[in-house]
C-alpha positions as CSV (number, residue, x, y, z in Angstrom):
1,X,-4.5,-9.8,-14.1
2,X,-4.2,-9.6,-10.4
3,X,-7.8,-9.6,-9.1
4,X,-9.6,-12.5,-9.6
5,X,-13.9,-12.9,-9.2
6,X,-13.1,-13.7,-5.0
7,X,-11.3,-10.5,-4.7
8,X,-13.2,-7.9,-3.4
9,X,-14.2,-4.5,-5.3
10,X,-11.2,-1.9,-5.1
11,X,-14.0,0.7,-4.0
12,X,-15.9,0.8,-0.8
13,X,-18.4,3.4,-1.3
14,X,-21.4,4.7,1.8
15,X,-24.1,6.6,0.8
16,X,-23.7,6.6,-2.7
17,X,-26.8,8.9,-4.3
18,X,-25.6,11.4,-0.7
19,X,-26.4,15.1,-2.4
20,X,-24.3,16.9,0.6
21,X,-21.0,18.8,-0.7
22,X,-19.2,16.9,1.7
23,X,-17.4,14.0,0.7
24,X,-15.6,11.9,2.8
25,X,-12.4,9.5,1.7
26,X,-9.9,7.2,3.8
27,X,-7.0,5.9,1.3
28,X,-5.4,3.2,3.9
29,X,-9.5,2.2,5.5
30,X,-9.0,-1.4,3.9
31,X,-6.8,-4.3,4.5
32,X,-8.0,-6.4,1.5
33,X,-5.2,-8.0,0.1
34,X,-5.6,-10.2,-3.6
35,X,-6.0,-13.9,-3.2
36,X,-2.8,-14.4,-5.8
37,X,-0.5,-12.1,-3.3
38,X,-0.6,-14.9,-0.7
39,X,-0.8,-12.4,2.3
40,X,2.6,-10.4,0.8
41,X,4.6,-13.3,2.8
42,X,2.9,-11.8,6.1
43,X,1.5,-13.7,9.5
44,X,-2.0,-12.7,9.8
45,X,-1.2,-11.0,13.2
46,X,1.5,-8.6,11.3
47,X,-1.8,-7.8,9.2
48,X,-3.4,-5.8,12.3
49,X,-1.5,-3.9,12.8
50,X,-1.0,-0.5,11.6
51,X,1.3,-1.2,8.9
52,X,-1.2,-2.7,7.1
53,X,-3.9,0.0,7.2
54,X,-5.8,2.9,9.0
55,X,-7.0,0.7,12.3
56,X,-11.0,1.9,13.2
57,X,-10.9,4.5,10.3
58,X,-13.5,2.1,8.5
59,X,-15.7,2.3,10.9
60,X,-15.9,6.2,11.7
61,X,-15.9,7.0,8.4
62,X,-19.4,5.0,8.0
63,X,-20.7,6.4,11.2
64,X,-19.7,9.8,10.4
65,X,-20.9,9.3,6.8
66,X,-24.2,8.7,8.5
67,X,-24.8,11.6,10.5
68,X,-23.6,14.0,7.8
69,X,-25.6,12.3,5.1
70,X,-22.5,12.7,3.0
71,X,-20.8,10.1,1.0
72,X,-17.9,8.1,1.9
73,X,-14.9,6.7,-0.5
74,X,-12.5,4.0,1.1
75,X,-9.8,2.1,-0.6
76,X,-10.7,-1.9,0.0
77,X,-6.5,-2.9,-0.4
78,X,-4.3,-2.6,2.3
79,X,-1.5,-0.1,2.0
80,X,1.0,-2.6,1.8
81,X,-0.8,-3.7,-1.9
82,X,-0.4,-0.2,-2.8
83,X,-0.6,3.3,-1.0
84,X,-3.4,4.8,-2.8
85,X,-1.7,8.0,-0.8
86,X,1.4,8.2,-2.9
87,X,2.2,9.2,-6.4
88,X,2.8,5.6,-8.4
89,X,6.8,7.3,-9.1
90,X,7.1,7.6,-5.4
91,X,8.8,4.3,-3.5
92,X,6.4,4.3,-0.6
93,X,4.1,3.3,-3.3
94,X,4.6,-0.4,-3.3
95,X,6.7,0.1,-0.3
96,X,9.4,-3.0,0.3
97,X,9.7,-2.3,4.2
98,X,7.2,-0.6,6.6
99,X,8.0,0.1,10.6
100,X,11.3,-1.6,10.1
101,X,9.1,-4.7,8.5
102,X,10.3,-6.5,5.9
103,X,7.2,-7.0,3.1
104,X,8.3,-9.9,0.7
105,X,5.6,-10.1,-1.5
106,X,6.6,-6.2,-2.2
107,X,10.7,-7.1,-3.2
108,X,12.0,-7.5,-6.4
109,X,8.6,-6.7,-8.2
110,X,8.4,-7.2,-12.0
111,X,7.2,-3.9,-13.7
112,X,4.3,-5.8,-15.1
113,X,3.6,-7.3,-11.6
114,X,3.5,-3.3,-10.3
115,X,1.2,-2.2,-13.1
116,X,-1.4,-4.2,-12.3
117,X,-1.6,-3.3,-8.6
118,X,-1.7,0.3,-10.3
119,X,-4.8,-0.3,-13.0
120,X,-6.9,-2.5,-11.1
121,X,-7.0,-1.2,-7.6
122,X,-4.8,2.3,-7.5
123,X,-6.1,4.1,-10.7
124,X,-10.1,3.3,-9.9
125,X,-10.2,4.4,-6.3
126,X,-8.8,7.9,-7.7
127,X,-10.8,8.3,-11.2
128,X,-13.4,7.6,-8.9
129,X,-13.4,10.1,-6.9
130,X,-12.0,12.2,-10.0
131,X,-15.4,11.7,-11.2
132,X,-17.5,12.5,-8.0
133,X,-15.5,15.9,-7.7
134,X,-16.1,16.3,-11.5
135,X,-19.8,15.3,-11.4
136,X,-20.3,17.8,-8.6
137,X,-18.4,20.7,-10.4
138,X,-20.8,20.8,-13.7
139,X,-23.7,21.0,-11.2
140,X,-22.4,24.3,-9.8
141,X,-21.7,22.3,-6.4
142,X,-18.3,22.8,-5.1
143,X,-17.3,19.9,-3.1
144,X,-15.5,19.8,0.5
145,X,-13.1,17.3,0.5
146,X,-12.2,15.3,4.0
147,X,-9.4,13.0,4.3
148,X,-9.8,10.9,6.9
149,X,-6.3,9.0,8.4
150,X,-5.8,6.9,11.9
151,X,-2.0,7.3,13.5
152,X,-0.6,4.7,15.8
153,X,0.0,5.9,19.8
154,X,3.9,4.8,19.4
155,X,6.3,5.2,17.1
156,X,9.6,4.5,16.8
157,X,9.5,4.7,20.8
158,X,7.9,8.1,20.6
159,X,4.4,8.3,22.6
160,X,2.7,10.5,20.9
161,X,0.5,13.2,23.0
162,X,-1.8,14.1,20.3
163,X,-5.8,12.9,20.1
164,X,-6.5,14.5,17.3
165,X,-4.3,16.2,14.1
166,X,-5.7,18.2,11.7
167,X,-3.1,18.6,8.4
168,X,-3.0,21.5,5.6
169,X,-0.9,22.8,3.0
170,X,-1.2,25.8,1.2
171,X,-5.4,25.9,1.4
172,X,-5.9,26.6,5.3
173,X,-9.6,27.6,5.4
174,X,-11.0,24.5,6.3
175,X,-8.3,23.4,8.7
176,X,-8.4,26.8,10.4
177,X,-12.1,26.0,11.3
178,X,-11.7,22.8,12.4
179,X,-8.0,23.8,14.3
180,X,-10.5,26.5,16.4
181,X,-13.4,24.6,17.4
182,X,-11.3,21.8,18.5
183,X,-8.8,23.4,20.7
184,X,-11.8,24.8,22.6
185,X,-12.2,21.5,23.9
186,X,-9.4,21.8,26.6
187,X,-9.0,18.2,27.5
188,X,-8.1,17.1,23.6
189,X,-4.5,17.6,22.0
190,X,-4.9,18.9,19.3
191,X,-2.4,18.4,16.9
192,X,-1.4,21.6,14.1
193,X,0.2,19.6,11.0
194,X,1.1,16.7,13.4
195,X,1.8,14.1,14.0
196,X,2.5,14.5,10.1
197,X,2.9,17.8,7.9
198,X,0.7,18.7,5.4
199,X,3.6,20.3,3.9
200,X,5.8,17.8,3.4
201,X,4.0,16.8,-0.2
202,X,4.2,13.5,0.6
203,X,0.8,12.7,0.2
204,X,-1.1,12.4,-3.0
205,X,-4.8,12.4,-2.9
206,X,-5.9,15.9,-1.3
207,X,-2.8,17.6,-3.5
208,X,-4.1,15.8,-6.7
209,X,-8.0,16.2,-6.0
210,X,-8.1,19.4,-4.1
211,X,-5.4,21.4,-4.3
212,X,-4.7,21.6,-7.9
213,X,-8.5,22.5,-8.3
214,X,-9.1,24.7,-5.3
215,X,-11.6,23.2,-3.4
216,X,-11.4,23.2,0.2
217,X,-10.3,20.3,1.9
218,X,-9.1,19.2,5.0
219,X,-7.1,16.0,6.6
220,X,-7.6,14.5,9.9
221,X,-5.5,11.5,12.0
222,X,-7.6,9.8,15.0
223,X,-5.1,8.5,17.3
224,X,-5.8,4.6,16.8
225,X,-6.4,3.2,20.5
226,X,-9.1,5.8,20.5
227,X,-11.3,4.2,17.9
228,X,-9.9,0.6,17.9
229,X,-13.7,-0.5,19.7
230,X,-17.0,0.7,19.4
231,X,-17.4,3.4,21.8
232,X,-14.3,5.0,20.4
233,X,-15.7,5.3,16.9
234,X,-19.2,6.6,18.1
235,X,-17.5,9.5,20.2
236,X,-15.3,10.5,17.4
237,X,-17.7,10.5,14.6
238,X,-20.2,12.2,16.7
239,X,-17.0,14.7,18.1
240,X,-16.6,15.2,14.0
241,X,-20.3,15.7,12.9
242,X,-21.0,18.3,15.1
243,X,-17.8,20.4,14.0
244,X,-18.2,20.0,9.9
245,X,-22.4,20.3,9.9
246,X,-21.7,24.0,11.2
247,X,-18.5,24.5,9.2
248,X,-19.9,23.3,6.1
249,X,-22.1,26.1,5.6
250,X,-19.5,28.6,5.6
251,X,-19.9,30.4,2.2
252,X,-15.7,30.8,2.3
253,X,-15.8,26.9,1.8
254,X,-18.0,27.1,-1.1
255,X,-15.8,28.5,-3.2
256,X,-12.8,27.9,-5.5
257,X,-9.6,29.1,-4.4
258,X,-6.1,28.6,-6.3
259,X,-3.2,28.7,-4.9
């Protein structure tokens, strides 16, 4: 066992009995990490940053969550525990280094000591929301999926220009939407499959959830200075609600669509 009674839930879940189609979902929101990891051999301060999770993506998700009346799914665990955005065969999963940063508690990991990172926080955030999407299905409800991610300003000595990025793959219909409405808005940056690609199949969670079922879905990176404080997150999520409560009605999105 990994978790003991101290440890918090692996699921953080807002607005549970929400009846909207929407469903909201942040896979690095939490920095939680298990009493019996002692801090993966990290300072505190190294547990900030944004190697550790999605800085202010907690926070918006809840605010948004609230205006939208929708429901909202965030990993507790830190990324560095396990990236609940990776496939468990993938090495970023349990990632040894992050940002040129060493993780010890993540080197030479036992197979055992990697299976239960796996069963008791990676495989019940995402049967989860496996049953949500399910649930919602047999009630003739197709549900809209939104990923919500937070990118740091600087990386690798790169200063990033974008406020915003909205990320697709192979289903643009949401994305397309959001892409529009947003570049109307001539003092953002709005960035098109940046500062990551959609395409890269890197990520797990919209891929697995949505894609391979054809429900619309969408993911969207918040530059992190811009929600790091309170003002920040009540701009954004309001910035957010007023684009999806109008695109959310689009019959396009209330469909399935294979691809």
């Amino acid at each position: 066992m990994l978790l003991n009674p101290n440890d918090p839930n692996p699921i953080f879940i807002y607005n549970k009995n929400s009846l909207s189609p929407l469903i909201l979902l942040a896979d690095h929101g939490g920095r939680a990490i298990p009493q019996k990891l002692n801090n993966l051999g990290l300072s505190s301060n190294l547990l900030k940053l944004h190697i550790a999770y999605d800085i202010g993506i907690k926070n918006v998700g809840i605010k948004l969550a609230q205006y939208l009346d929708s429901m909202f799914i965030m990993n507790h665990y830190s990324r560095l525990v396990i990236d609940c955005n990776r496939a468990t065969s993938s090495p970023d999963c349990i990632s040894p280094i992050s940002d040129n940063i060493l993780i010890p508690g993540n080197n030479n990991l036992l197979s055992t000591e990697q299976l239960f990172r796996v069963t008791e926080i990676y495989l019940p955030y995402h049967n989860y929301i496996n049953n949500i999407i399910n649930h919602s299905l047999q009630n003739h409800k197709v549900p809209i999926l939104v990923s919500l991610h937070s990118f740091t300003p600087v990386m690798q000595g790169y200063q990033r220009p974008w406020h915003i990025g909205i990320l697709w793959n192979r289903d643009k219909r949401l994305a397309t939407l959001m892409f529009n409405l947003l570049k109307e808005d001539t003092h953002l940056c709005v960035g098109d499959n940046q500062p990551y690609s959609g395409q890269t199949c890197t990520g797990y969670t919209l891929p697995f959830h949505a894609e391979s079922l054809g429900i619309p879905h969408v993911l969207i990176e918040l530059k992190q200075d811009l929600i790091d404080h309170e003002d920040g997150v009540c701009f954004w999520a309001k910035k957010l609600f007023s684009l999806l409560k109008g695109i959310i009605l689009n019959k396009n999105l209330h469909q399935i669509k294979k691809h």
